[in-house]
BATI-497836 format. One record per residue (C-alpha): x, y, z. Coordinates in pm, whole numbers, plus 50000, padded with zeros to 5 digits. Layout:
% BATI-497836
XYZ ...
***
This chain:
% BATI-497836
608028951862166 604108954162228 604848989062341 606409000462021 603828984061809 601139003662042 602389034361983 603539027261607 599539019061534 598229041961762 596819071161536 595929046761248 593529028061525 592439054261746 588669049161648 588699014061658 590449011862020 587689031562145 585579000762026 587748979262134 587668990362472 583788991862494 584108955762389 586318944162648 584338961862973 581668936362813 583568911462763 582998894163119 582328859463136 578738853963356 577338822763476 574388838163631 573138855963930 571418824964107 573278791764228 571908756764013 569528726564137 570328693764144 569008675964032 567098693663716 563958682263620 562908701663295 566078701763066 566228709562742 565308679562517 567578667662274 567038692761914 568058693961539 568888728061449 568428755161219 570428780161018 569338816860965 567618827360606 569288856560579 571518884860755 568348903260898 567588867661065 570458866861270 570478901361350 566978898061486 567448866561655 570188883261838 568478916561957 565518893062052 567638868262275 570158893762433 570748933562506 573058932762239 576338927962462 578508904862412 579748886062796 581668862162631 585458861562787 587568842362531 589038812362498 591748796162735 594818815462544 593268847662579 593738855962958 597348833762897 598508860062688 596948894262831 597388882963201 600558857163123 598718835963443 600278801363259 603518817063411 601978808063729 600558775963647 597448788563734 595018780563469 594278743463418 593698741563025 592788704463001 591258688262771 587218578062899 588978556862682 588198529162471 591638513862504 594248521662701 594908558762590 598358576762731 602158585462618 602518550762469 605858540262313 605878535461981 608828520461759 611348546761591 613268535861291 616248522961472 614058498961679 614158520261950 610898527262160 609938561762236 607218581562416 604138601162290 601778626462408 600048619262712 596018619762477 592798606362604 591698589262342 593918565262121 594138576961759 592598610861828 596098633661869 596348664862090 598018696162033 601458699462282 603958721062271 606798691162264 606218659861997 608528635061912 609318608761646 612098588061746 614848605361609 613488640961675 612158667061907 609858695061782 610148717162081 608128751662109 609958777062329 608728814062417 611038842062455 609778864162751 611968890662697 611508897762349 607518883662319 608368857462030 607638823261996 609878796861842 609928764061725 613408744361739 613698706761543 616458688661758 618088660761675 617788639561995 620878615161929 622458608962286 625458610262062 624658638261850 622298658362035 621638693461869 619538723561715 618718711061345 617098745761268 614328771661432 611268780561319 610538819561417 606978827261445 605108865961486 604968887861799 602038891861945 600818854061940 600498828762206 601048787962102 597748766562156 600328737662098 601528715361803 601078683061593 603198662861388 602168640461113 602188603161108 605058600760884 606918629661039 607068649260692 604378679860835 604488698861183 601318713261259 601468748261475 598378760961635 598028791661734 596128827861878 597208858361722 596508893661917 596808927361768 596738953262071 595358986061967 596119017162223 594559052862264 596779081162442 594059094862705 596389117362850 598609144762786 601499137662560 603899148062847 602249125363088 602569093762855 600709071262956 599539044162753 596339021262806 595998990762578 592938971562519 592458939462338 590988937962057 591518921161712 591668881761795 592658852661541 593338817361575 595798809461329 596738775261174 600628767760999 601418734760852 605258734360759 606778709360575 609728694760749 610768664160518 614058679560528 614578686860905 617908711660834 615538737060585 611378737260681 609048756060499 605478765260524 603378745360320 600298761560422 598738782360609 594748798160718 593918820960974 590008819561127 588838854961348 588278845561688 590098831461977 591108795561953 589178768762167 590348737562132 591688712261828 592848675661789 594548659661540 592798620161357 594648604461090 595948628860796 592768656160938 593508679861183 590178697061339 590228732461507 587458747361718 587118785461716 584848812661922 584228846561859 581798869062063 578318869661847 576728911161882 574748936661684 576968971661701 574819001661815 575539012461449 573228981861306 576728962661212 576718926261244 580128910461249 580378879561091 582968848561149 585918851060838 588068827960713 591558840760615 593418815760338 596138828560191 595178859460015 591388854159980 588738865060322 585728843860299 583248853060598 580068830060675 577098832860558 574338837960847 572748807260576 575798783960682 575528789361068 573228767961293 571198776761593 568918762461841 565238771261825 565418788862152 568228800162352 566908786162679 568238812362897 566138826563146 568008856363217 568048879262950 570568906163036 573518880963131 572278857562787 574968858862496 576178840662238 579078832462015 579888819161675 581598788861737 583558773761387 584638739661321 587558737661106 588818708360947 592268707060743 594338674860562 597478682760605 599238661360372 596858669860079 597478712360014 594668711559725 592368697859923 589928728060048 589438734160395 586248722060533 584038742060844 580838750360971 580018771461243 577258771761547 575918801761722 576008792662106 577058796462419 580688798462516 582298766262433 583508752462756 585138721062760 585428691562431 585888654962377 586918636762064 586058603761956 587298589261633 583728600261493 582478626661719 583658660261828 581398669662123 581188703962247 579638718462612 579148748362754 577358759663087 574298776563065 571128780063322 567178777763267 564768789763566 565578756563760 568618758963743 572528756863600 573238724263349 575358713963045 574128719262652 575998693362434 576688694662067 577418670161860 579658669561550 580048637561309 583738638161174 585168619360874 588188628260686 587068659860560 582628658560614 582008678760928 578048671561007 576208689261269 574038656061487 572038667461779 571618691662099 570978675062422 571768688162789 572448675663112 572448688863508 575308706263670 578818709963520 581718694463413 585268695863532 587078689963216 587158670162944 588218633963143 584948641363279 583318628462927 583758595362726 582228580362400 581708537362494 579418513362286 577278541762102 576808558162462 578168592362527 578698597862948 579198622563143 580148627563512 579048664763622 578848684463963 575208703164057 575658729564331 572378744564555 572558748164972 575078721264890 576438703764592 576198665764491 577078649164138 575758627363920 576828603163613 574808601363262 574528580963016 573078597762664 572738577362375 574048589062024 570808613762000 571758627762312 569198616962529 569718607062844 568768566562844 570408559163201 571758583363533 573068583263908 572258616564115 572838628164426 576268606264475 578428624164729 576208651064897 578428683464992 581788669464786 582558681864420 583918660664168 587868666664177 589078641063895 586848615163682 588088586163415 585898559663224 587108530563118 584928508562937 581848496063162 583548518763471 583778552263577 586448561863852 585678591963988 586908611464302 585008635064520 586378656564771 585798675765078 587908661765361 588288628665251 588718613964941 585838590264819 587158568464536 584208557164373 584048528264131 580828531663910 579398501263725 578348511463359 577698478363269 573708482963229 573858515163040 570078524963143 570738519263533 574838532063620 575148519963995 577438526464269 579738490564295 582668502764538 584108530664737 587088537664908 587858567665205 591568579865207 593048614565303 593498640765044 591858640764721 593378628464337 593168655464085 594358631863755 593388598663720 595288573063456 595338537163432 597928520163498 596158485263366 592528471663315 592888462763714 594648493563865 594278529063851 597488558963898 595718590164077 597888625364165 596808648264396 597108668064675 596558659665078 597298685465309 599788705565118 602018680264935 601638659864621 600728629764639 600808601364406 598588567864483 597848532464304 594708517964341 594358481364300 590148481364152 590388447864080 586748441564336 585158466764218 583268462364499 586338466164736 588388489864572 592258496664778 595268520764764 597928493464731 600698524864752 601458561164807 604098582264731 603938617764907 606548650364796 608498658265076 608108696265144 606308724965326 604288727665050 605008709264710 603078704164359 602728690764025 601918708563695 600748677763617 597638682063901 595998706363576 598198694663296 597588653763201 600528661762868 603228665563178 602228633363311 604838605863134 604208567363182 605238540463020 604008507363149 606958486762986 609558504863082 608218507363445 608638544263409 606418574163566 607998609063555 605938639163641 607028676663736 607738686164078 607608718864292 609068720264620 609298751064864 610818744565166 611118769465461 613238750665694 615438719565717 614248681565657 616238663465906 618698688065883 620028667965551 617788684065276 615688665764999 617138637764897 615738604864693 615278576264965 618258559864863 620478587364944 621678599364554 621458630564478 620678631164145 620228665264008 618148675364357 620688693664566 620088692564950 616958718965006 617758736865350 615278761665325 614248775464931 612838760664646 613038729764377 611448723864055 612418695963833 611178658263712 610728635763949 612128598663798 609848569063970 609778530663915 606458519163907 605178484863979 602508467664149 604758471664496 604628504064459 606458541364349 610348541764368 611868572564331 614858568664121 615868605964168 615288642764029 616488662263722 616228696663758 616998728263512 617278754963812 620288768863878 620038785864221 618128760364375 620678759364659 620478794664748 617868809864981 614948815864722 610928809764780 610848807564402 612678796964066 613468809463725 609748803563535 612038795363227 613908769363386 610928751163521 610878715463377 607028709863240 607698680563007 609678647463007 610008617162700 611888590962612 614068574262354 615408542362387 617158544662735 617398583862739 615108603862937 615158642762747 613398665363034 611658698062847 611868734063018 611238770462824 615118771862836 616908738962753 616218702462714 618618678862910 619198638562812 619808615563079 620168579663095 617318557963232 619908535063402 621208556363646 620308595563560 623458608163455 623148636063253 624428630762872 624058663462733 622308694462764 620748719362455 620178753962497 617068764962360 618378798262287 
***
């Protein structure tokens, strides 16, 4: 399909492929050609900012602060779509908590419980690519072979179970995720759009075909699915640029967009547009922000991008979208408060790499530019920042000779008012959570330090407890105010651990689970959304890989207490499926395996990509387990399957 659409377009875009492919050689993402301090000692102080006068502004402030090309690399769907890595797993797109944040069950309309996304934050929403209501799934499904998306409304009665009606979306597009509104009447489809342009460099007979990206935009659908059997789109606005992030609070959903920010060699300054329906609004260089200076020391690797806030109500179609847009470094990594939308990036001044921060103020439909601040080293992803008592904190890693992190606390102007350096000298920070006055946050080299850190005293964050195990935990999630859940890896099998933090001075692993295997793994490890627990129900179900090259006491893999419950005896090959624990404070019970694989009992190193289970929920007592192909409902009792829907 992108093949015929190449050569279809070819002629009309010769000229602009040309461009385009000048554009992508650029288009490589640098950090810098010197490793960063730790700690720094002349950051950036916290700023207001500015907005250009005029067109000729902007175009000189760019020429003045870069050589004019642009090194951003695009956002996390970009090298999804062109290089297809999320096949792989390979690109962990993640985005503390002032309550107890997770897939918490809420009540459907027949009383039954059910499961949410997996979200950081309560009552700030995050975009997935499987929702649920109680009575139905919203399920987005890619097909491979033909390059088009879908989106399928199932009714998920165990009785009932079926396809209510599909939702085709354009070629050419990759699916940031989706949301669903409070009262289940709007679905909410996120979005990058990619038109490929291609020049013929070679001889007609020889045929050969060389695409290039070019033309990126993040595109945002709101359908209206009141009735379930018929949806329609309600609405729709497309933004140039690749898509960054978004989240979803109350009624408002808010979409962050980047687009590489140049001067052509032809004196052409693009400009960030807004597509609604049939008008094109682009930004004025009057309505765009930027820092006094660009604090960058090194000139040739400095550029910038224009980074645009979107805001939408999706129950309201006359009311206007809202945005703004910042020219700054590539957006990195974001956290969401109920009030806050806080944006980093990685950038470097002569002493050294740290973090710029931006600040948004949200309400409804008033997006405010606050404040600029910065901090030392970098972040790992977005668990890695938290919003607590008017504090913002951060938990970063600094690399010189050898790398150590640190933990800061900024107030609400972004200034640092309290910090810890140099904790863990030679370790990097593999997983971080805040919860209220604490930070949990593991390091890892060898060992795994768990580190408790008291935030208590906001101006003086202090080591209270640490704990040495093997291994390392790459996702940490409460379990209660008193325990902690961490997954990760030691040696070369998952490994799932509760710690019991209850002294913070003394923390302890109360229990371990590990994945039997020669080498086993979790999408969950990068992805938090495939991580399913429901304290009430006792309930933790997460994906599992397992490749096996030999025999396991010549019986196979089988759940402790010897069912076999949709995991057929592994005697050398490969398993991918959910993993069904019982959780307690004695410990993780495996209650058995779902899988969607069907030639997991033959001789194969590897699995059908579209059978791979990457999401799991519940209703009531019926566990629905998610793959690219089909969704499967099982009972909670005892696993036995109740149905199975084809998602074809």
């Amino acid at each position: 399909m992108v093949q015929q659409e190449v050569k279809k377009k070819m002629r009309i875009y010769g000229t602009v492929a040309v461009l385009a492919a000048m554009v992508l050689i650029s288009m490589i993402f640098v950090f810098g050609s010197t490793p960063s301090l730790s700690p720094l000692t002349n950051l950036p102080v916290a700023s207001a900012m500015k907005t250009f006068s005029d067109e000729a502004d902007l175009r000189n402030y760019l020429v003045s602060n870069t050589q004019g090309t642009p090194n951003y690399a695009g956002g996390p769907l970009d090298s999804k779509f062109f290089g297809e890595s999320s096949r792989d797993g390979a690109l962990p797109t993640f985005g503390g908590v002032p309550s107890l944040a997770g897939p918490s069950a809420e009540s459907a309309s027949g009383g039954n419980s059910y499961s949410t996304t997996n979200i950081q934050v309560a009552g700030v929403d995050e975009a997935d690519h499987v929702k649920n209501d109680g009575s139905y799934l919203y399920v987005a499904s890619n097909d491979y072979t033909n390059n088009q998306n879908y989106v399928y409304i199932l009714k998920a009665d165990p009785q009932d179970p079926r396809i209510i009606s599909k939702i085709l979306l354009d070629n050419n597009i990759y699916l940031a995720g989706m949301y669903l509104s409070q009262d289940s009447s709007k679905l909410i489809v996120i979005g990058s759009e990619y038109q490929v342009y291609a020049l013929d460099v070679l001889a007609p007979a020889e045929a050969m075909i060389y695409p290039y990206r070019s033309e990126v935009k993040t595109f945002v659908n709101v359908y209206d699915v009141s009735d379930k059997i018929n949806p329609t789109l309600a609405r729709n606005f497309t933004l140039s640029g690749s898509y960054f992030n978004s989240r979803m609070i109350g009624d408002y959903v808010y979409a962050v967009v980047s687009q590489p920010a140049y001067v052509l060699q032809n004196n052409v300054l693009p400009l960030p547009r807004v597509y609604a329906e049939t008008a094109v609004s682009e930004v004025a260089p009057s309505k765009i922000y930027y820092s006094d200076t660009a604090n960058f020391s090194d000139l040739a690797n400095n550029y910038f991008t224009y980074t645009t806030f979107v805001g939408l109500n999706v129950k309201d179609n006359s009311e206007k979208l809202t945005n703004m847009t910042i020219l700054m470094g590539g957006a990195s990594t974001m956290y969401v408060s109920l009030d806050n939308i806080y944006v980093t990036y990685p950038t470097w001044s002569e002493s050294g790499e740290f973090t710029s921060i931006y600040r948004i103020s949200v309400n409804k439909d008033a997006l405010a530019f606050e404040t600029k601040g910065s901090v030392a080293g970098y972040l790992l992803n977005q668990y890695s920042m938290d919003e607590y008592n008017g504090n913002f904190r951060l938990a970063t890693t600094s690399q010189n000779q050898q790398s150590s992190n640190n933990v800061y606390i900024l107030n609400m102007n972004l200034t640092i008012v309290g910090k810890l350096e140099n904790l863990a000298i030679t370790e990097r920070i593999y997983s971080a959570r805040f919860m209220g006055n604490k930070a949990y946050i593991v390091t890892f080299r060898q060992t795994d330090p768990f580190y408790i850190i008291d935030l208590s005293n906001p101006s003086l964050p202090r080591v209270a407890g640490e704990l040495k195990i093997p291994g390392y935990s790459s996702y940490l999630h409460m379990y209660d105010e008193n325990h902690v859940i961490g997954l990760g890896m030691e040696n070369s099998t998952a490994k799932l651990s509760l710690f019991d933090v209850t002294n913070v001075n003394s923390p302890t692993e109360i229990a371990r689970y590990i994945v039997q295997g020669d080498y086993t793994s979790s999408d969950a490890l990068y992805e938090p959304k495939a991580f399913m627990f429901d304290k009430t129900k006792e309930l933790l179900t997460i994906p599992v890989s397992i490749t096996q090259y030999g025999l396991i006491g010549g019986v196979g893999i089988v759940p402790p207490n010897g069912k076999e419950i949709g995991i057929a005896p592994l005697q050398g090959g490969y398993w991918q499926g959910a993993y069904v624990f019982r959780l307690t404070l004695s410990g993780f019970e495996l209650q058995g395996g779902i899988t969607h694989q069907e030639n997991t009992s033959q001789q194969y190193y590897y699995g059908d990509y579209n059978q791979n289970v990457n999401r799991a929920l519940f209703i009531g007592n019926t566990l629905y387990t998610v793959s690219n192909e089909k969704v499967k409902l099982n009972s909670l009792t005892d696993l036995t399957q109740i149905a199975e829907i084809n998602l074809k």
